[in-house]
Each structure stands twice: as C-alpha cells, then as structure tokens.
C-alpha positions in Angstrom: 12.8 3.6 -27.2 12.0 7.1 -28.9 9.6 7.8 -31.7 11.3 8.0 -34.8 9.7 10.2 -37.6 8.8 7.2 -39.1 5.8 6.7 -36.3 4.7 9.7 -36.8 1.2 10.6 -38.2 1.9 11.1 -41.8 -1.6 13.2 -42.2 -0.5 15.6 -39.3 3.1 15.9 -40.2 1.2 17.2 -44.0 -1.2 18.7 -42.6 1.6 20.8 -40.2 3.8 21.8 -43.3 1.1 22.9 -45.5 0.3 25.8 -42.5 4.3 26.6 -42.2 3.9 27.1 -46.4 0.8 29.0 -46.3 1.8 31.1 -43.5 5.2 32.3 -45.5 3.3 33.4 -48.3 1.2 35.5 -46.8 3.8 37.0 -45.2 5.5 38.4 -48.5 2.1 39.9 -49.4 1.7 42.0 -46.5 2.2 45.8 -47.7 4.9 47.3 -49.0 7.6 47.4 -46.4 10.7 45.4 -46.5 10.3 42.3 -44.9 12.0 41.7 -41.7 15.2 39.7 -41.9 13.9 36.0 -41.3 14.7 34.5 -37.8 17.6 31.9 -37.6 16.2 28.7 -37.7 17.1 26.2 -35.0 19.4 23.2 -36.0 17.1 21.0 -34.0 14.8 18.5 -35.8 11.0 19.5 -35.1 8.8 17.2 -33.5 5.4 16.8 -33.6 3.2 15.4 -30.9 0.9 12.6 -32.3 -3.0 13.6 -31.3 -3.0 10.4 -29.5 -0.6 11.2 -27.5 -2.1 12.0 -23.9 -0.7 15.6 -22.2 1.2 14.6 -19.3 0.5 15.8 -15.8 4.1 13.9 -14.0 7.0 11.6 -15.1 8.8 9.3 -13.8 10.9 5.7 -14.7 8.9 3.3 -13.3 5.0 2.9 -12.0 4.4 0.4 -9.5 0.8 -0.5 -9.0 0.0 -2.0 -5.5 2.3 -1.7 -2.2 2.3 -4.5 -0.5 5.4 -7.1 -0.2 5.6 -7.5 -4.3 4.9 -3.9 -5.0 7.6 -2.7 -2.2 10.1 -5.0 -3.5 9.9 -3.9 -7.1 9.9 -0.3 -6.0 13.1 -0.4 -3.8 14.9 -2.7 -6.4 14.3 -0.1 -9.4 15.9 2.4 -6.5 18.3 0.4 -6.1 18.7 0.6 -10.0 19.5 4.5 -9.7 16.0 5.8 -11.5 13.0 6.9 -10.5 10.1 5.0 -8.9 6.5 6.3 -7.7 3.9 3.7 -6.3 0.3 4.1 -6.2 -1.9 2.3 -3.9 -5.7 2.5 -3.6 -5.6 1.5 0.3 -5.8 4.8 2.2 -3.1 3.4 4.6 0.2 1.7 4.5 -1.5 -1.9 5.3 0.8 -3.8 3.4 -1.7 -5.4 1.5 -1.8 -9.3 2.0 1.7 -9.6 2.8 0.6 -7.2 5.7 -2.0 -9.8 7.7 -0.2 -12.9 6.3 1.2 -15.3 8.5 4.7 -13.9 7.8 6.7 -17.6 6.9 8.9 -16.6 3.7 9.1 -20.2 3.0 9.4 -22.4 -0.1 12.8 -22.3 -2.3 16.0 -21.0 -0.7 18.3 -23.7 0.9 16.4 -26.4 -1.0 16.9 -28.5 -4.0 15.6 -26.5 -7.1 14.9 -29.2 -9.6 12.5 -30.8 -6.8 10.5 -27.2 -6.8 10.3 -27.2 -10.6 8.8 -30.8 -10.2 6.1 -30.4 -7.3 5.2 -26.8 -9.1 4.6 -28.7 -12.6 2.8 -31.3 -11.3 0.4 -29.1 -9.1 -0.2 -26.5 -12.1 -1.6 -29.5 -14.5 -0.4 -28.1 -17.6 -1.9 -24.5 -16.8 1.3 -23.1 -16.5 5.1 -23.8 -18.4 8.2 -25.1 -17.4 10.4 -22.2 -18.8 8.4 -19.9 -16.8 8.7 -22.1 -13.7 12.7 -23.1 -14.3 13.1 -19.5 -13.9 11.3 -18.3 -11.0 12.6 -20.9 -9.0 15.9 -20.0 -10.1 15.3 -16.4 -9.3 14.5 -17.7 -5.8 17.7 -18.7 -4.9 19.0 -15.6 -5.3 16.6 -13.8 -3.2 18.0 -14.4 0.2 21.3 -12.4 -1.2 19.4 -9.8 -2.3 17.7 -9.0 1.4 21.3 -8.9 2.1 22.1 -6.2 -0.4 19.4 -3.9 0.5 19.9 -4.5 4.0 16.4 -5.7 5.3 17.5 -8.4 7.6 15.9 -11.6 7.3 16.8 -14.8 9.2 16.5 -18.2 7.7 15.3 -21.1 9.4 15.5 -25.0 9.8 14.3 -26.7 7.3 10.8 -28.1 7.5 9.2 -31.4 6.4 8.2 -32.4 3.2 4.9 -33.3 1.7 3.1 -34.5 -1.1 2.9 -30.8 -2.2 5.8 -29.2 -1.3 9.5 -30.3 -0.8 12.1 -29.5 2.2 11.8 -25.9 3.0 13.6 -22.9 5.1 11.4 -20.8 7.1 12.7 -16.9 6.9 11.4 -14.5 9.2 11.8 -10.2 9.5 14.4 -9.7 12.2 14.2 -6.7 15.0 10.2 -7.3 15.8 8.3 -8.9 18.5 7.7 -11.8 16.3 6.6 -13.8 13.1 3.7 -12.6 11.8 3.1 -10.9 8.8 2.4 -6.9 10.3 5.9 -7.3 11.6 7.3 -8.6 8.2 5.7 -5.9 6.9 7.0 -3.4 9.4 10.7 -4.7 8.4 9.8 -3.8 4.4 8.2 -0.9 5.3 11.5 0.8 7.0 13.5 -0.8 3.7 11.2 1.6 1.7 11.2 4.5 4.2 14.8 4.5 4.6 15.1 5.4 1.0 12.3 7.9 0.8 10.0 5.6 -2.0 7.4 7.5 -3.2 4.5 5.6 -2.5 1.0 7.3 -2.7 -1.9 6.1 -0.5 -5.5 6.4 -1.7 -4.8 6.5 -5.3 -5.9 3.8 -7.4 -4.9 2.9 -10.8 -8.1 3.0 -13.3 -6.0 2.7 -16.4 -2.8 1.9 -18.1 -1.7 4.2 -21.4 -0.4 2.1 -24.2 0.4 3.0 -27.4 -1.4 2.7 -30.3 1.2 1.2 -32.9 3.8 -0.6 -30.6 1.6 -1.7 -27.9 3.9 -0.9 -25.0 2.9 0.6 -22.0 3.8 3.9 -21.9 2.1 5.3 -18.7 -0.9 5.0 -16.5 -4.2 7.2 -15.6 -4.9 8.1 -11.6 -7.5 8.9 -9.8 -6.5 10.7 -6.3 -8.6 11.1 -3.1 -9.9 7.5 -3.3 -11.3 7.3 -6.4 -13.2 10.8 -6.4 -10.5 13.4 -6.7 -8.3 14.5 -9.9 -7.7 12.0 -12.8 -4.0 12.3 -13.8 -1.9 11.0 -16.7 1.8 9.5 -15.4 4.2 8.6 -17.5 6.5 5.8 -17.0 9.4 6.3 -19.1 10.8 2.8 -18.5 8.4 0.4 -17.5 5.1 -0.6 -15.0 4.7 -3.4 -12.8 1.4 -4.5 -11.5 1.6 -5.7 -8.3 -2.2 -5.2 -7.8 -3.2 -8.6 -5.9 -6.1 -10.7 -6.5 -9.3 -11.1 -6.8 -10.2 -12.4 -3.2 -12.2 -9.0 -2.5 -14.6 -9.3 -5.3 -17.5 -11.1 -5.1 -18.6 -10.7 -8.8 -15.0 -11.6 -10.4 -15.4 -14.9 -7.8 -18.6 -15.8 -9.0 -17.5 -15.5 -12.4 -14.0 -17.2 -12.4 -15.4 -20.2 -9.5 -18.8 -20.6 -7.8 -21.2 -18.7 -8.9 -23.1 -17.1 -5.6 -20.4 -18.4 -3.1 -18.6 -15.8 -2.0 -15.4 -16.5 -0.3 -14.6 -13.2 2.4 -10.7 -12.8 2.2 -8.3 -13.4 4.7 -6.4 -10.9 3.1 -6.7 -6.8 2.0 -10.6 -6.5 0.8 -8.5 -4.0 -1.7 -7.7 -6.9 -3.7 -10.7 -6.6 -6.4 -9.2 -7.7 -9.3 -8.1 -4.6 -10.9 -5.3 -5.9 -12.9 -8.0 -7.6 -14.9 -9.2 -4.8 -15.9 -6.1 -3.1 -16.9 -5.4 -6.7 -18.5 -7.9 -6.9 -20.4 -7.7 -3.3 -21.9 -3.8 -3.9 -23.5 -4.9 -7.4 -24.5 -2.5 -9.1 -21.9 -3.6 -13.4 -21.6 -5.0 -14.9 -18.5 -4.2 -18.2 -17.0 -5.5 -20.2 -14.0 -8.3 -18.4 -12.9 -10.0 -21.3 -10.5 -6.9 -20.8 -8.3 -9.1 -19.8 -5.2 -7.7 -21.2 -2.2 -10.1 -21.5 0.7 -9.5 -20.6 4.0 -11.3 -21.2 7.5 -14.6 -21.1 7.8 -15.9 -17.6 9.1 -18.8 -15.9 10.5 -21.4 -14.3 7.6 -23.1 -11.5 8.8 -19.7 -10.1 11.2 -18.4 -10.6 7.8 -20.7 -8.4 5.8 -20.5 -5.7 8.1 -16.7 -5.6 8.2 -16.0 -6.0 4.6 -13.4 -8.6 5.4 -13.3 -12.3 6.9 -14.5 -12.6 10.2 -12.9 -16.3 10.7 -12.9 -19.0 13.1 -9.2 -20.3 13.6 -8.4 -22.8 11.0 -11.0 -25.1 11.4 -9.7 -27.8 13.3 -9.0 -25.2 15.8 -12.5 -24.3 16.6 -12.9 -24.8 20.5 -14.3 -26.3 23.0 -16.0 -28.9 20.7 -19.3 -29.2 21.4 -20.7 -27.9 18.2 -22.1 -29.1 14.3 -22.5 -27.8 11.1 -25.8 -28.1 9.8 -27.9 -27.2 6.3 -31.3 -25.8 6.2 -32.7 -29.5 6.9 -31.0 -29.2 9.9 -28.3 -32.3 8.6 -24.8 -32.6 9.4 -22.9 -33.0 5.8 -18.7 -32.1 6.4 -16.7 -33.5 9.0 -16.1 -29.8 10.8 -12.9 -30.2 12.2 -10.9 -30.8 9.0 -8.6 -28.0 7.7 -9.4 -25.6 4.7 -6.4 -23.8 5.3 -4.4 -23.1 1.8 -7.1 -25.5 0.1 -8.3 -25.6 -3.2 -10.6 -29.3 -2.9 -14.0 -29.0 -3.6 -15.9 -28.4 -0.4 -19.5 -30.2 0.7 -20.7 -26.5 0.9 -20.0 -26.1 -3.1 -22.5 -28.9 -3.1 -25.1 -28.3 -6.1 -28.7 -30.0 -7.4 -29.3 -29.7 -10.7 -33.3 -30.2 -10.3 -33.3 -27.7 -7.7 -30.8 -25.4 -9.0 -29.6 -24.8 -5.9 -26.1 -25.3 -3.3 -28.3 -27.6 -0.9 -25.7 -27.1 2.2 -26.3 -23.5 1.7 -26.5 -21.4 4.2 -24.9 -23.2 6.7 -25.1 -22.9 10.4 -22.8 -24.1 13.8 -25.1 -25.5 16.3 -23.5 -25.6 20.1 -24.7 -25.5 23.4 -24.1 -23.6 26.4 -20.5 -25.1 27.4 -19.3 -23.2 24.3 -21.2 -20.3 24.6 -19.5 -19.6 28.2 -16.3 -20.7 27.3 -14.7 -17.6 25.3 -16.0 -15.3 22.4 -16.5 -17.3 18.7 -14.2 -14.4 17.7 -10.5 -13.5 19.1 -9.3 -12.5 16.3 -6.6 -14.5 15.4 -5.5 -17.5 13.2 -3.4 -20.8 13.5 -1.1 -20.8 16.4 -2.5 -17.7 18.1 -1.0 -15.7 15.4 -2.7 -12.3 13.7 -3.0 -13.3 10.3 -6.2 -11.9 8.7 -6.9 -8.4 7.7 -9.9 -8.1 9.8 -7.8 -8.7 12.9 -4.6 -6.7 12.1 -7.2 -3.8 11.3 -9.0 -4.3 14.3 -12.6 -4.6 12.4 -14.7 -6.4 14.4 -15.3 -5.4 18.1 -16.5 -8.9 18.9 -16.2 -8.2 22.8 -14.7 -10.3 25.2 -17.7 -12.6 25.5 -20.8 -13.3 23.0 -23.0 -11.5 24.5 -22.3 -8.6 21.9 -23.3 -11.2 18.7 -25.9 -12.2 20.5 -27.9 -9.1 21.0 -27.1 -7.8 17.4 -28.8 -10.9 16.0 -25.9 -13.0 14.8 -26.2 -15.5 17.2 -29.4 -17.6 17.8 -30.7 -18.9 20.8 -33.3 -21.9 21.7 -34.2 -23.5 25.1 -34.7 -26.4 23.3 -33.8 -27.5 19.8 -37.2 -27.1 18.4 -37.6 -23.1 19.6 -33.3 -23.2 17.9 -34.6 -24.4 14.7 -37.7 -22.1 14.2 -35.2 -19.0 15.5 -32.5 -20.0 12.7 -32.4 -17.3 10.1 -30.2 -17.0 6.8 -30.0 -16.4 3.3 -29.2 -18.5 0.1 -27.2 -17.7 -2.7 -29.7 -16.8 -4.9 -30.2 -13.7 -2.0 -33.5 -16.1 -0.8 -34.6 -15.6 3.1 -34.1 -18.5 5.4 -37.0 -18.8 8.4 -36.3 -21.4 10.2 -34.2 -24.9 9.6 -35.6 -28.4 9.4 -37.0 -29.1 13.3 -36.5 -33.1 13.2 -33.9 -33.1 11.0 -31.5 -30.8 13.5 -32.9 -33.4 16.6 -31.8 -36.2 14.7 -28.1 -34.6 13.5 -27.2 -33.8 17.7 -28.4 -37.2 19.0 -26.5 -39.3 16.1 -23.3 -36.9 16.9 -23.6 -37.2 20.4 -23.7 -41.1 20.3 -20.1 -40.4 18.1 -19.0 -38.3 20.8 -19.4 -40.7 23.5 -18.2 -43.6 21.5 -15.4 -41.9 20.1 -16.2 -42.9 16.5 -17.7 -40.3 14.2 -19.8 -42.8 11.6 -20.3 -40.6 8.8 -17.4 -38.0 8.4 -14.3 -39.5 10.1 -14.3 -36.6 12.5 -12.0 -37.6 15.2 -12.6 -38.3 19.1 -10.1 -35.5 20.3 -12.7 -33.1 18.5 -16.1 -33.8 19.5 -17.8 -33.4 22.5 -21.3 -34.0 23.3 -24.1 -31.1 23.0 -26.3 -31.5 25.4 -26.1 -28.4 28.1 -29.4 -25.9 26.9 -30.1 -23.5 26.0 -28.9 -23.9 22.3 -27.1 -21.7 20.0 -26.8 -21.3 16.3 -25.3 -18.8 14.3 -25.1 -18.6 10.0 -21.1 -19.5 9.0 -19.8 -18.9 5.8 -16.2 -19.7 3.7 -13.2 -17.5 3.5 -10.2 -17.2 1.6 -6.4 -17.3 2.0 -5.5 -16.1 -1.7 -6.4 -16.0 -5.6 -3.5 -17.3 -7.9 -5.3 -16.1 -11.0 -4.0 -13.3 -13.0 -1.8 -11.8 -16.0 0.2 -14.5 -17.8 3.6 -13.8 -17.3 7.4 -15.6 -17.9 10.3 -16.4 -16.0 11.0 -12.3 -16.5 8.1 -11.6 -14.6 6.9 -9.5 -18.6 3.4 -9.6 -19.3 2.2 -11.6 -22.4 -0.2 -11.3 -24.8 -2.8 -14.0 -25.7 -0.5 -14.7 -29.0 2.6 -15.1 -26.0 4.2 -12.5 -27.1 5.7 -9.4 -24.8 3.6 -6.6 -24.0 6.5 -3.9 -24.1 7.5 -2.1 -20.6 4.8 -4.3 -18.8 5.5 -6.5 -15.8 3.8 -8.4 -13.0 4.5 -9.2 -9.8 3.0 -11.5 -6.5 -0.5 -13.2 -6.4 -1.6 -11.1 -9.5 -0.4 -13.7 -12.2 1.4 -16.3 -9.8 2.5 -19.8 -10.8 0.8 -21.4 -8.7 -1.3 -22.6 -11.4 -3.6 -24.8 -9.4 -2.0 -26.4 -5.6 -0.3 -23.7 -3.9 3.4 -25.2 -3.8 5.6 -22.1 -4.6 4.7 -20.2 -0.9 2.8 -16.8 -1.6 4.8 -14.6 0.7 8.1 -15.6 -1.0 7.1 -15.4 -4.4 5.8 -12.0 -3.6 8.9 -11.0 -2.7 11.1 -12.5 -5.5 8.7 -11.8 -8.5 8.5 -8.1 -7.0 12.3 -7.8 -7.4 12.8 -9.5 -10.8 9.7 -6.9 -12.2 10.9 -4.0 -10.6 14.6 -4.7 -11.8 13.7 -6.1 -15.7 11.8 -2.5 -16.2 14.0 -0.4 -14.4 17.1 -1.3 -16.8 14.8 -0.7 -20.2 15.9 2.4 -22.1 13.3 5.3 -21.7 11.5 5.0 -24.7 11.7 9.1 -24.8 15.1 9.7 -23.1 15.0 13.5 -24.5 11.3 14.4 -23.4 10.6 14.9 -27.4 8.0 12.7 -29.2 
C-alpha cells in the first residue's frame, strides 16, 4: 500500500512549505527588473520523503532470505506469480542448505489421510503450537504434489510406508532424472527448476537486517552485506513482501546453549550456515517465538574431526556403528547408554545431558568409544556417510574431512588413543568438559571393570544394564586398545518465527507483521516430535510464503513516497 499524505511527517511537510514561502518572497525583492514569468507548475501532487525513509540502492517484489529447498520454492513460486524475486544467501556456494545433505525422502502428507496428520502433529506439539495453523499447512500439503507438476520439477511418489506412534501412513517422493535418493540430488532437481528460470539468487550475501517501517510495522525491505559479510552494506527494497527462509539454529553453539543445554553443543548434520539469524531479524520487528527446545539429535559423532570441520563429523546412526567391539565410557571410565540405540530424528533426553547439581557438572561428559584392535583394522571410524549408505550430512556432501581410507590418519593427529593395555589407554585418554575444563586421563579401574562386565554380556548374549542387544556386541579383548573423545550431533532445530497457516509472521500480541513471511525449519510446526517430515514442509511452506507475498499490492506501486 502507498503512503498517503496522511503518514507523512507533519513537522517536515511545515517545515518544507515555510522554505517554498520564504523563497518566493525574496524573490520579488530582488532589484528592480521585471520578474520572470513564473514556471508552470506541475499538476502532480508533491511528495516528500519521510527522513526515516532509508535511500535505496535496488528494488525489487520479493526478498527471499536463505536458498535452500524452502527458500528455492518460495522464489520460483513468486516467478511463477509474474513479479520480481532476488534471493540472498550467506553460503558462498549453491549447497542447498539442509535440504542439500538431507536424506532426500519428501515424505509425510500427500496420499494420506489429513485429519490423521492434524492429530499426530497436535499431539506431538503439546499445546506449543495451534490447530488453525496446523489444519492449514496440512491442507497446503496436499496440494503440493500438483504444484511440482505445474512448475515442472518431476517428482515421483512412492508406496506408502508404515505407520508409527509418531507419524501416520506416508508416500515417499523422490527428484527424478538422478543417480538416486539422496538429498544433493534432490537438490540438483530444484536447483535446474530455479536455473531454468534464471532466479536471481546471490551467494555470499547475508542478510544482517530487515527495514520496517516505523508507523505500520510492515516490512518494507532488507539491509545486505556482500562479499561474505565484509563488503558493501546495501538497502533492498521489497515492494511486495520477504520471506525468511533462513534455517535454524543447529550451527550456533551460543543460541543452543541458550535455547537447550547449556555447554552441549550439538554439531549439525546439516549447513553450519544455519546460525540462527532469523532470530535476530525476529527479534528486531518484534515477531513471537515458539518452540525453541525443538533440537533433534542426531548420531553420535567424532569431537575434535568435528571442531576442525565446522560441521558433524558422525558415526552412521548409531546402531550402525560397526564391527561391535566397542563402549562408551565417562571420565570414570563407566559405561552409562546402551550405544547401539538410535538418536536419529530424536528429541529424548539423552544419558549424556546427564547433570549433578552438587557438582554442577554433566557427569557423562566428555565421553569416549573404547574398542580394540578388530575395529581398528576393520575400516576407518569415518566413511562419510549416514543410514543406508546414503550421503546425508553436510560434512560428507562437502567433502570436509579427509579421514583416509584407514585410521591411521586420526591416529597420528591425536584424535585417536592408543594403550597396549587398558591401564596405559586410560592414562592416554584426553578430553575436555563443558565448562572448557582439560581431561588427563579417565578412571583406570573403573574402564577395567566397564570391558570385563560387557564382555561377560557379549558372550552371554544379555547386556544387564542397558538392554543393548546380542546382534550388537562383541567382545573387546584383541590389544592394543583404542579410545577416541565422541560427541552429539544434530539432524534439525524446529524453533523459530511464530507463524499461521499463511506461512505470515506474527507478533507476540498474534497479530500480522505486514509483508513478512516464513518458510522451512525457521518457524516449523513441529512444535516438539518431528511428525510433519522436514524436507516436505520445506517445500510446501516455501511455496505458500513465496506465493501469499508475491500477490500483495506494492505498498509503493508509483516509486513515490
């Protein structure tokens, strides 16, 4: 909508005549020469910019803010709406954020009973999220297979799968035309759907803030930064709308330890680019937040491979971990998880959240895998890839860890430990806490006594204390004896930007923020269990944004103010 005179700075519009009158009678004082025939004035109403009003450097209809699966659908939907679009994304390359490294399932609600989704999603959110909103986006949903159709990015639905506790019935879609179901070939698929009709989307530009105005409240722009951060700061408008499709927090250590453990960090399985910067653009235009404990655990990974990629160097899910001649073990060298149980998608609390009170500290932190030489030999801790042999973490799309194609490599850079016996193991053992406290050495007896009671499980096929089953343990016994410091990962944050069933931002009153919108894991209603899959609701709350701002008016159709 355009700003009428009425929104106009009444002290400036003043302030403006009072020159125009002072100027004219000066004029008639000047000398004694006839004055000069006055100019025809213009039949077009004068406009004055309001100071606040920022100057421009680009214009378009809609801003999209992150490009992976929600951002690229949003974009090419507003295309598809005949305006304008640009996209800015702080990645320096076309990774396809999340969506990119996922396991690329598009799974949950087409071919399935909606009122059952709208159940299983309010039961898992435990009032953190409402029904409207959820009636809707399931809704939406169902129409999102026809829309791949319409834009002509092929996708082929599947059987449908099993139910569960958590989740109903559900199709399986996959991107058709590449060597298989993973999510860099999903993203390929999108990718071409946006290159096919030349998107502007700009690499290595973040977003740093969002321009609202100061009466109304809506959005009417958004400030970049180019080269990464270090290079120009531009002003964008957006004349219709902008949709944050920014991700989660799952790359931020300090937004985790706020919003869940504090000190645990959980290395994403997804784009490290996902540091919570919708918060901050959140908070600044007075947008509500819901469900911010929605951090979803992954497999358990390997810390210091970890810190020195900047991403989730992970174990397959962890009943995958092979062969099975291995422990977890605390400083006190005790066994306290059954290892082979799953943390894929998983939000339960974990023995490594574990906390004393007296000692005001995690007590199963750090954490360490103890094995023996049968494992050692058999193939490198690292390969790279997830559940079913499939690529589905950043790190290993990427490429960034060089593990080697032993573990030799972690071995010589310090990551893995190594004891002839258990003793000279123990006193090798190094880590840290997380209160950033040096570990020197782990509890001699206590590791001695955690190996001989698990081997006695492994022979007799019954693990005692943790229920961890016969098919996954073997016996450590073959010296010498490695260790090496683990840590958790993550699959996803759900945490975000309130939003409704129109994908519009609210406020904390639940009102509308004008001409904003959200999209994917950045606001998601999941509020608690994952039910509503990630992937898929990417893709259909990246549509429903991108279309809901691209049909606003322009709120200033004739470039005046």
């Amino acid at each position: 909508m355009g700003l009428s005179k009425d929104t106009l700075d009444r002290r400036s519009f003043l302030k403006g005549a009072a020159l125009v009158g002072g100027t004219a009678a000066l004029t008639g004082l000047v000398g004694c020469e006839p004055a000069e025939p006055p100019e025809e004035e213009s039949t077009e109403p004068k406009v004055e910019i309001p100071e606040w009003m920022p100057k421009w450097d680009e214009s378009t209809d809609v801003v999209v803010i992150g490009f992976g699966g929600a951002g690229l659908c949003a974009a090419v939907e507003a295309y598809e709406q005949g305006v304008d679009v640009i996209v800015f994304e702080k990645s320096p390359i076309a990774d396809g954020g999340s969506t990119g490294c996922s396991s690329g399932s598009i799974h949950t609600a087409p071919k399935s009973n909606p009122q059952e989704w709208i159940e299983k999603i309010m039961r898992g959110s435990f009032g953190t999220v409402d029904r409207p909103t959820v009636e809707k986006m399931v809704n939406h949903a169902m129409e999102t297979p026809d829309w791949f159709d319409k834009v002509n990015i092929p996708v082929e639905w599947g059987a449908m799968g099993n139910p569960s506790v958590t989740r109903p019935a559900s199709s399986t879609g996959r991107i058709v035309g590449y060597e298989g179901n993973e999510g860099r070939f999903l993203w390929q698929g999108l990718l071409k759907g946006a290159d096919d009709r030349k998107i502007d989307y700009r690499l290595n530009t973040p977003v740093t803030e969002l321009v609202q105005h100061p009466f109304t409240k809506e959005i009417l722009g958004v400030k970049i930064k180019e080269s990464g951060g270090t290079g120009a700061e531009k002003i964008i408008k957006a004349n219709k709308g902008v949709v944050m499709a920014c991700g989660g927090y799952g790359g931020s250590p300090e937004r985790q330890y706020q919003y869940n453990h504090p000190g645990i960090y959980l290395w994403p399985w997804g784009t490290p680019y996902n540091e919570g910067d919708g918060f901050d653009f959140s908070f600044s235009v007075g947008a509500d937040i819901w469900h911010m404990d929605g951090c979803e655990y992954s497999a358990v990974a390997f810390r210091l491979a970890s810190e020195e990629a900047g991403a989730s160097i992970s174990t397959d899910a962890t009943a995958g971990i092979t062969p099975y001649n291995h422990i977890f073990v605390n400083r006190q060298g005790e066994r306290f998880m059954n290892e082979a149980k799953s943390m894929n998608h998983d939000i339960e609390s974990k023995p490594v959240e574990d906390f004393s009170a007296s000692e005001s500290d995690f007590i199963n932190l750090p954490f360490f895998m103890v094995f023996d030489k049968t494992m050692f030999d058999a193939k490198p801790l690292y390969i790279g890839s997830g559940r079913s042999g499939i690529i589905n973490t950043y790190a290993g799309v990427q490429k960034l860890c060089d593990w080697g194609p032993d573990n030799a490599k972690a071995l010589s850079k310090g990551w893995i430990f190594q004891g002839d016996t258990l003793e000279e193991l123990a006193a090798k053992i190094k880590g840290t806490t997380p209160a950033n406290v040096a570990v020197n050495g782990i509890n001699a007896e206590g590791l001695k006594a955690s190996v001989a009671s698990f081997n006695k499980f492994a022979e007799t096929g019954e693990d005692l204390e943790f229920g961890r089953a016969a098919r996954n343990m073997d016996t450590i016994v073959t010296p010498p004896f490695y260790a090496i410091e683990m840590t958790v990962s993550n699959i996803n944050t759900q945490g975000g930007a309130r939003r409704d069933g129109d994908c519009q931002v609210l406020n904390t009153k639940r009102e509308k923020i004008g001409r904003l919108f959200s999209a994917g894991e950045f606001g998601s209603i999941n509020g608690f269990v994952y039910v509503y899959g990630n992937i898929f609701e990417a893709l259909t709350s990246g549509r429903v944004a991108g279309h809901n701002a691209a049909v606003l008016d322009s709120w200033d159709p004739d470039d005046k103010y």
